[in-house]
N, C-alpha and C positions, 0 to 999 in steps of 0.2 A: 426497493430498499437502497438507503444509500451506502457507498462504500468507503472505505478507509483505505486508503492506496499506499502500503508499504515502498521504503525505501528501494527494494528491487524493482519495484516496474518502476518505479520514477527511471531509477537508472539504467534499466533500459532501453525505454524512451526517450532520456534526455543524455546520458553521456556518453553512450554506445554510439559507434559509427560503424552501422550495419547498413547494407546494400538493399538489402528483402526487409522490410517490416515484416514483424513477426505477428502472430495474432497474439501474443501479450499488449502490444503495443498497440495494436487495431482498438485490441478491448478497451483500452484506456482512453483513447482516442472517441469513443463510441461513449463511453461513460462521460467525459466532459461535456459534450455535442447535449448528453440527456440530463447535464447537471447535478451529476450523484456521487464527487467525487469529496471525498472531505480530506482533509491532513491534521497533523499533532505537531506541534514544535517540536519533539523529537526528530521524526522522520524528515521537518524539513533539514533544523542539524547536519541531517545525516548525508541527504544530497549534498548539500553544500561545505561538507569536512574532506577537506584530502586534497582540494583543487590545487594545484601546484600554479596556474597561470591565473593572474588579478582577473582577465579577459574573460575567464573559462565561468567565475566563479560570479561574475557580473550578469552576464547571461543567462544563467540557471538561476541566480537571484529572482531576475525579473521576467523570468518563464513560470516560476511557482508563485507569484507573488500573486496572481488572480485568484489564489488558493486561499482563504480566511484562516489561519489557524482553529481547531477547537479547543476551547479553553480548559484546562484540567485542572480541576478539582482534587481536594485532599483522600477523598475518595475514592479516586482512580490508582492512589498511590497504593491506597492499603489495598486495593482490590487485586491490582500488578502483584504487592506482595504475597497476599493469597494466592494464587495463580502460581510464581514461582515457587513456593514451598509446595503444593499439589503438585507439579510437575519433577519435583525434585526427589520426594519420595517417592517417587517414581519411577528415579532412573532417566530423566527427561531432562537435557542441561537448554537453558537460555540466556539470551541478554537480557537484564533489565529492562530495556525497550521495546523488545519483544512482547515480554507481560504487560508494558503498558500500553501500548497496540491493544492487547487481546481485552484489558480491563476497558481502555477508554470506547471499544467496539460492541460490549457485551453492555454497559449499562448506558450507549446509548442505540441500542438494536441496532451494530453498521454490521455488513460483511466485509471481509474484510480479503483484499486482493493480493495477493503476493507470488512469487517465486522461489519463497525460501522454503527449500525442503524442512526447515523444524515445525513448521505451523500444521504440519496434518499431525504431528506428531502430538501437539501439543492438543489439535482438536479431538482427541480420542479421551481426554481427560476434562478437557475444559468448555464450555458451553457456547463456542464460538463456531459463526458461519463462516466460511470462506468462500467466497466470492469465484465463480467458474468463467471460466474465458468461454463465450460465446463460439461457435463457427459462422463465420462471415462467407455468403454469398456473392458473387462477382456482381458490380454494378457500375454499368460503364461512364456515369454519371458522374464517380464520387471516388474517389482513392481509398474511399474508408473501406466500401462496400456495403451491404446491410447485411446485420445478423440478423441470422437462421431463426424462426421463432418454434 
């Protein structure tokens, strides 16, 4: 299945300056290698909002840019909106973005990968996979490692 890789693991793979890779970032890492990564002009946006240095904001540019956007449709809008009022009457708050994640993932069958605590919440209501991080096996070959099958 392919995956839809929210704005937190980007950003923990790409703006974090952590010492230990973490196995969020392995997964992701692992995902590209197997081709299954997709993106939404929102989420890139979203990497790329806040950079404070032109330098910082260049390099994340052309780190995502092997990433194709997928193209959304009118449909995706109204489906995001569905999604938020379901979630709403429900006592469930989100972004706008969020829902179009969950819309643009559900009609076109992605999981979809994150670190945001709102998304399991949101998966209790609405018809979306979320995407599990692997455990990765030591393989002295390869920094990545190979996941556990």
């Amino acid at each position: 299945m392919r995956v839809l890789v929210d704005t937190s693991v980007w950003s923990e793979a790409l703006r974090r300056r952590k010492k230990l890779e973490s196995d969020t970032v392995r997964e992701l890492r692992s995902l590209i290698l197997e081709h299954r990564v997709e993106i939404i002009g929102p989420i890139r946006q979203e990497i790329l909002s806040g950079l404070r240095e032109e330098a910082q904001f260049e390099r994340l540019e052309k780190q995502i840019a092997a990433f194709p956007d997928i193209l959304l449709e009118t449909a995706d809008y109204t489906m995001a909106a569905k999604c938020f009022n379901t979630c709403r009457i429900r006592g469930i708050q989100g972004s706008n973005t969020d829902f179009l994640i969950c819309a643009a993932a559900v009609r076109r069958d992605l999981s979809i990968f994150t670190t945001d605590k709102d998304f399991p919440l949101f998966a209790k209501h609405l018809p979306i996979v979320l995407h599990r991080t692997r455990e990765f096996e030591p393989d002295k070959s390869s920094k990545l490692g190979k996941p556990r099958r």
